[in-house]
C-alpha distance (Angstrom), angle and dihedral (degrees) to the residues before:
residue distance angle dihedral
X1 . . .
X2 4.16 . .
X3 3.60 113.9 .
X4 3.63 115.7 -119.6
X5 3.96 120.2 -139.8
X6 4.29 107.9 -121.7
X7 3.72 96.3 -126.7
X8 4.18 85.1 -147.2
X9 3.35 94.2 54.8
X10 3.99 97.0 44.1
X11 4.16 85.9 42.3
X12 4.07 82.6 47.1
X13 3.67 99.1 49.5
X14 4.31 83.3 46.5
X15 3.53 96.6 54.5
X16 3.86 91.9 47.7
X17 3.35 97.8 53.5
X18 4.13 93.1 49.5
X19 3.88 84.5 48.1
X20 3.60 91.4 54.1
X21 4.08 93.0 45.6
X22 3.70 87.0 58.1
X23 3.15 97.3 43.1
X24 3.63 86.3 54.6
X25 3.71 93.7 48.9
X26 4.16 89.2 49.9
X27 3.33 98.9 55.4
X28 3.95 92.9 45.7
X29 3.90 84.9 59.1
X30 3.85 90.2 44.7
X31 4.04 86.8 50.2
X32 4.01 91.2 44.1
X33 3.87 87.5 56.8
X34 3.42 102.7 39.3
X35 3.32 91.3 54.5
X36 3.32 98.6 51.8
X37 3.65 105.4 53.2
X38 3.58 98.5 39.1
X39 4.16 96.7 96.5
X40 3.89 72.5 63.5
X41 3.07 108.5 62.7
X42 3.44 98.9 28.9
X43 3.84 113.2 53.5
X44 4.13 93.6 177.7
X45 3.83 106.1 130.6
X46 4.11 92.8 -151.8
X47 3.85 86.2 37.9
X48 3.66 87.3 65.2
X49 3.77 103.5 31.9
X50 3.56 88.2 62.0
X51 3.66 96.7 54.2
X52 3.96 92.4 49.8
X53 3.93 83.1 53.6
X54 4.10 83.1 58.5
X55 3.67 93.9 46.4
X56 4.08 92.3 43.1
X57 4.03 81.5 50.7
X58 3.61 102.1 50.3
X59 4.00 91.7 40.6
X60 3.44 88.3 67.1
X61 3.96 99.6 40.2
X62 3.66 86.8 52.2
X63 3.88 90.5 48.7
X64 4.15 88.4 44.9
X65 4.01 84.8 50.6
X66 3.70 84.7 70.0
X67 3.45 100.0 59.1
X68 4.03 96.6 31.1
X69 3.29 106.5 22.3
X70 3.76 106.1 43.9
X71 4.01 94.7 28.8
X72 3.57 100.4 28.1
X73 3.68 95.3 -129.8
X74 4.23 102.9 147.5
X75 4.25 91.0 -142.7
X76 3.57 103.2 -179.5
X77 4.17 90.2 165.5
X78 3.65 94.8 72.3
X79 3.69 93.0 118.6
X80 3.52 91.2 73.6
X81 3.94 90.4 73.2
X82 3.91 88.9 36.4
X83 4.05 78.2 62.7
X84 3.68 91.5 37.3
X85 4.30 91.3 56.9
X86 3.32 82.0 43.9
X87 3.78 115.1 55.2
X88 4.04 89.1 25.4
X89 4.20 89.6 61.5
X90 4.18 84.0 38.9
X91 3.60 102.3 49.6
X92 3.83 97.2 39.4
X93 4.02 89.1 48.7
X94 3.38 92.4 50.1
X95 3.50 108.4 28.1
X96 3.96 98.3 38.8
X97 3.56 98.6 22.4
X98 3.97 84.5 -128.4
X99 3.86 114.7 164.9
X100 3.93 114.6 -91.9
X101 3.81 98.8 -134.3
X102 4.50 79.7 64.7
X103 3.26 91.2 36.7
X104 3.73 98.2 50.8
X105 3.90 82.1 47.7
X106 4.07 101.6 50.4
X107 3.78 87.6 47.2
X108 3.96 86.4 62.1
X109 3.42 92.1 48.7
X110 3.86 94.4 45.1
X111 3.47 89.8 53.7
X112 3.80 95.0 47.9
X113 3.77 93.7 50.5
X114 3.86 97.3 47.5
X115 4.12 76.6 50.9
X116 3.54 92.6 64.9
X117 3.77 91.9 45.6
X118 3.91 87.3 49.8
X119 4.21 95.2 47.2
X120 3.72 90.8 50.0
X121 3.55 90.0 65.7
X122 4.18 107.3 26.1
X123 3.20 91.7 39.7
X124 3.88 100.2 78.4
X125 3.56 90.3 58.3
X126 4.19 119.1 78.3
X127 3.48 147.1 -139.3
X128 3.73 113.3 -20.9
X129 3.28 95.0 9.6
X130 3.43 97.1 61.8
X131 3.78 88.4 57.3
X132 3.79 88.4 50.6
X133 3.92 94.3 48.2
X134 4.08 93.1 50.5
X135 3.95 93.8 50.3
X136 3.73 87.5 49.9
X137 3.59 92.5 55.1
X138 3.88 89.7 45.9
X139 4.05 82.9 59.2
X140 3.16 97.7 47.9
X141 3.81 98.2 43.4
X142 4.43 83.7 48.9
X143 3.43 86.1 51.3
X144 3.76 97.2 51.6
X145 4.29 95.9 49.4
X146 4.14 78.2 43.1
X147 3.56 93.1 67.1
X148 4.64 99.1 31.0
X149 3.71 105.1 107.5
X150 3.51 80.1 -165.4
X151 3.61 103.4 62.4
X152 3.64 86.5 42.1
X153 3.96 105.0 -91.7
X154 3.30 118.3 -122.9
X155 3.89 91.2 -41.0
X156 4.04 87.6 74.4
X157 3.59 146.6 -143.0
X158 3.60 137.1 -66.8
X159 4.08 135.0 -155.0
X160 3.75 116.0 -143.0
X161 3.71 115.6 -104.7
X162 3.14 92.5 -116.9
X163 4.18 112.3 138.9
X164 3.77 130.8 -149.0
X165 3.88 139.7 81.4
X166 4.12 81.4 -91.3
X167 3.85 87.8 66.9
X168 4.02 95.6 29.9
X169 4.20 79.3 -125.6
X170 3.79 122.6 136.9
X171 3.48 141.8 165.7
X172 4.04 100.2 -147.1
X173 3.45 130.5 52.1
X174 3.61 108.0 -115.8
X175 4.12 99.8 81.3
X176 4.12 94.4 56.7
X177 4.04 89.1 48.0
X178 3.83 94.2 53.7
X179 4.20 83.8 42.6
X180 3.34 90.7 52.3
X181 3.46 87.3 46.9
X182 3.69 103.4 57.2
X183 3.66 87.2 34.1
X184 3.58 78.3 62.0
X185 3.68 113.5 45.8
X186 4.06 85.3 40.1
X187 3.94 86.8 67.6
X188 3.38 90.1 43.6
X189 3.73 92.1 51.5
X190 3.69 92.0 54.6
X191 3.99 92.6 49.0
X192 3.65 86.1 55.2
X193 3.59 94.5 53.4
X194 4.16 96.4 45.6
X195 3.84 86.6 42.7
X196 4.35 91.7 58.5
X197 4.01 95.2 34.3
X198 3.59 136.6 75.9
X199 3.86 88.8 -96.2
X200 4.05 89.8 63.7
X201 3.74 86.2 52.6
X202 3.47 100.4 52.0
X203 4.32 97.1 41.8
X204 3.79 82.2 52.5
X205 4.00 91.3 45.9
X206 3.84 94.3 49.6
X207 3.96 85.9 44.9
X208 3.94 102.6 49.9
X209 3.51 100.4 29.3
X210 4.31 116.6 3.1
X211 3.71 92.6 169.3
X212 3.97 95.9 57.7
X213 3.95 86.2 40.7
X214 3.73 93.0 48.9
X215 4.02 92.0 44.6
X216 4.01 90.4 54.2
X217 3.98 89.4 48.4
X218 3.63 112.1 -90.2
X219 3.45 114.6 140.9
X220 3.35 110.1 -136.4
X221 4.16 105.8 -162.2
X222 3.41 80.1 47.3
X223 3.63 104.5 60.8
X224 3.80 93.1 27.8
X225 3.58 84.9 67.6
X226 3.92 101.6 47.6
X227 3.58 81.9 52.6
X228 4.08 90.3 50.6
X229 3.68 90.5 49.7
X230 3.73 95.8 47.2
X231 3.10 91.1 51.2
X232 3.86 103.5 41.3
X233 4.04 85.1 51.4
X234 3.76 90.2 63.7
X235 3.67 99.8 40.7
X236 3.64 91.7 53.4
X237 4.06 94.3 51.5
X238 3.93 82.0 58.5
X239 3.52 89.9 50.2
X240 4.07 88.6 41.9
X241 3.94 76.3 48.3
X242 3.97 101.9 51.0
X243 4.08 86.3 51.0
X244 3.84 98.8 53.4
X245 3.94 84.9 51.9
X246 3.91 105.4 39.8
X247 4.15 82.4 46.1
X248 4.30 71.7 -151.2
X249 3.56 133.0 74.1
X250 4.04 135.3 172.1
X251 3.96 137.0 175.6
X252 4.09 84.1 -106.6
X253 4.19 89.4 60.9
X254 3.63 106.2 29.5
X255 3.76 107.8 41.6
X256 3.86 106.8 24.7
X257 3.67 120.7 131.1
X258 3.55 96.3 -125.3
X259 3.81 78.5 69.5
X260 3.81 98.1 59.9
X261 4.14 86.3 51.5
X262 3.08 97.3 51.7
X263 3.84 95.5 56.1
X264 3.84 91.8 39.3
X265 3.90 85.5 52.7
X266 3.75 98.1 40.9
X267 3.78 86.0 63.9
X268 3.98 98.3 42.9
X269 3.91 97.8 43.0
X270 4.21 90.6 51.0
X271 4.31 87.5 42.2
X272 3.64 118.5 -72.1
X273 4.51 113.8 -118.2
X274 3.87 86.8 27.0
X275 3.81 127.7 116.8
X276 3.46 106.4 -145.1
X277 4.45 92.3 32.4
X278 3.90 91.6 95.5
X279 3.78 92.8 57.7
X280 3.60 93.4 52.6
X281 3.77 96.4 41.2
X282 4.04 92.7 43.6
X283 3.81 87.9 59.4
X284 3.58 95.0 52.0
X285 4.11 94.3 49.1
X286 3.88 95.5 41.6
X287 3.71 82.3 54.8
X288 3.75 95.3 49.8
X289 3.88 91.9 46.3
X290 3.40 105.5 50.4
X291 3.61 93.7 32.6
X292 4.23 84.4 61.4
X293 3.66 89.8 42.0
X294 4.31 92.6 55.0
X295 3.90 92.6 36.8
X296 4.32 99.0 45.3
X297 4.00 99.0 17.5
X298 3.95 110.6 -170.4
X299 3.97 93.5 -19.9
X300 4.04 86.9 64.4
X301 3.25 100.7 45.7
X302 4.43 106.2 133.7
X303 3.98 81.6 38.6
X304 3.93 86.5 110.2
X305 3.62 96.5 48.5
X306 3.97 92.2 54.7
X307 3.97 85.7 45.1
X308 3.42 78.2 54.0
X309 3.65 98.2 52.3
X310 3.44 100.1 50.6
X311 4.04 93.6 48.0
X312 3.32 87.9 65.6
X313 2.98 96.3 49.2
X314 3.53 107.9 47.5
X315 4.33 83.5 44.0
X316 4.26 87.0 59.5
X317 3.85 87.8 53.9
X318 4.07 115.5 34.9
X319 4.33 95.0 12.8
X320 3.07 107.3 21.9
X321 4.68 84.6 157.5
X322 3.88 84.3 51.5
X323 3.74 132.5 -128.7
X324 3.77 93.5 -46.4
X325 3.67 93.6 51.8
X326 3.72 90.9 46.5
X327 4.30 82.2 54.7
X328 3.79 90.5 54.5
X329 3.95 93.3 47.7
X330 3.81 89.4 55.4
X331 3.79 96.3 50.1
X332 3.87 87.9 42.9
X333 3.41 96.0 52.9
X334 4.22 88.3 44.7
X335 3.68 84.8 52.4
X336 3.51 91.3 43.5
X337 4.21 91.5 58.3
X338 3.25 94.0 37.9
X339 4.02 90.6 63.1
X340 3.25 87.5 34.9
X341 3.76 89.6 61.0
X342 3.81 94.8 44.4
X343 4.19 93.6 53.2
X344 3.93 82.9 56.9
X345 3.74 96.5 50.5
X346 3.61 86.5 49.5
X347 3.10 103.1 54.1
């Protein structure tokens, strides 16, 4: 006997799912808002440097999720074109006296095109040996600004103190949150766009199944590297980012691996392939780090990484879809009673 579909329950099931898109939608707009009048309301100088830390964080998860969480290409080297964004915007600033909006821009691109370079080569190799390949290019690219005299060495590099929105130099807070912002919801905006287009399709092809994707014509090296590049780009206008706020910048806090974790794990704590994930996961690890850094000081200093350590661990084993898939598993499992609920009443 043929099944027949309950019109209630398949008009029931609609109306829940539209109700949860605008939902969706509303509390975007609430977020948008919020976070745009909050340096109003709240005036508090460490108040607000802490939430540009979150936003710096979860720009770079969200530009990491390109590479690793669309592709599935485990980069763990990605401080090297953090570094790249930033000493490239540094040196041409201060060197060239070139504008910092251009500068910001050609360190993007620098760090896109030494991406390429880098993909044709790692590329070939898989799995956790791509991982290994990238972090040894992130040493030896550390190593390299260690030992410039003129990119400073390890002693460093300095922006002149010069303020205004010409020189992207300020003495309050306010201006680096709302850059960190846009920076933000720009990297967002392309993630959106790769996620609905044919590029979206073809990262998530070449990371759930390569050898169907290769067998209908996608090149893989190919597309693994657009989504390298992409991805490079944006991590290197945080980088670019970081430098215009620290006014300071050094091998030690620009191209450390610590760095590269941190974005890899931003991405995997908050759900890994998800838009929004990064957000949520930045939050928590900002938290976690400067909550170490005010409770141990100097005497604690590593306490992040093991924090770090043991997140990932405990994601691989109990959430392994992160704390955004663990959201969507609770509303499907409401949804899922509540249907279940309305199939008993009607019958």
């Amino acid at each position: 006997m043929m099944n027949k579909t309950n019109p209630a329950l398949t008009q029931m099931s609609y109306r829940s799912t539209s109700e949860n898109a605008w939902l969706m939608r509303a509390l975007l707009v609430f977020a948008l808002l919020a976070a745009l009048c909050i340096p109003l309301l709240d005036r508090n100088p460490a108040h607000i440097n802490l939430l540009i830390l979150i936003l710096m964080a979860a720009q770079l998860g969200v530009a990491w999720n390109i590479i690793g969480g669309y592709a599935g290409q485990i980069s763990l080297g990605q401080a090297a074109f953090f570094g790249l964004g930033a000493y490239t915007s540094t040196l041409l600033l201060s060197r060239l006296g070139i504008n910092p909006w251009l500068a910001i821009l050609c360190g993007g691109f620098l760090a896109a095109g030494i991406s390429l370079a880098i993909g044709w080569s790692c590329f070939r190799l898989k799995g956790h040996y791509f991982a290994m390949a990238t972090i040894a290019v992130a040493e030896i690219i550390q190593i390299v600004f260690t030992n410039w005299d003129y990119a400073g060495a390890a002693v460093g590099l300095s922006l002149p103190m010069e303020e205004g929105w010409s020189r992207l130099v300020f003495s309050s807070k306010e201006p680096y949150y709302y850059l960190a912002l846009g920076l933000l919801l720009l990297t967002l905006l392309a993630n959106y766009l790769i996620e609905s287009s044919y590029l979206g399709y073809y990262f998530r092809a070449i990371k759930d199944e390569p050898d169907a994707a290769r067998s209908l014509g996608v090149s893989l090296t190919r597309y693994k590297q657009i989504a390298f590049a992409i991805s490079s780009f944006f991590t290197a206008l945080g980088g670019s980012l970081y430098a215009q706020k620290e006014l300071y910048i050094d091998p030690g806090s620009v191209l450390h691996t610590g760095l590269s974790i941190k974005m890899a794990l931003v991405s995997i704590l908050g759900g890994v392939g998800t838009l929004f994930g990064p957000l949520v996961g930045a939050g928590v690890l900002t938290m976690i780090e400067e909550g170490t850094r005010a409770a141990f000081g100097g005497s604690g200093r590593g306490t992040d990484l093991v924090i770090y350590a043991a997140l990932i661990i405990l994601i691989a084993v109990y959430y392994p879809s992160g704390v955004i898939g663990w959201f969507r598993g609770v509303l499907a499992r409401r949804k899922n009673k509540r249907l279940h609920r309305a199939m008993e009443e009607a019958q």
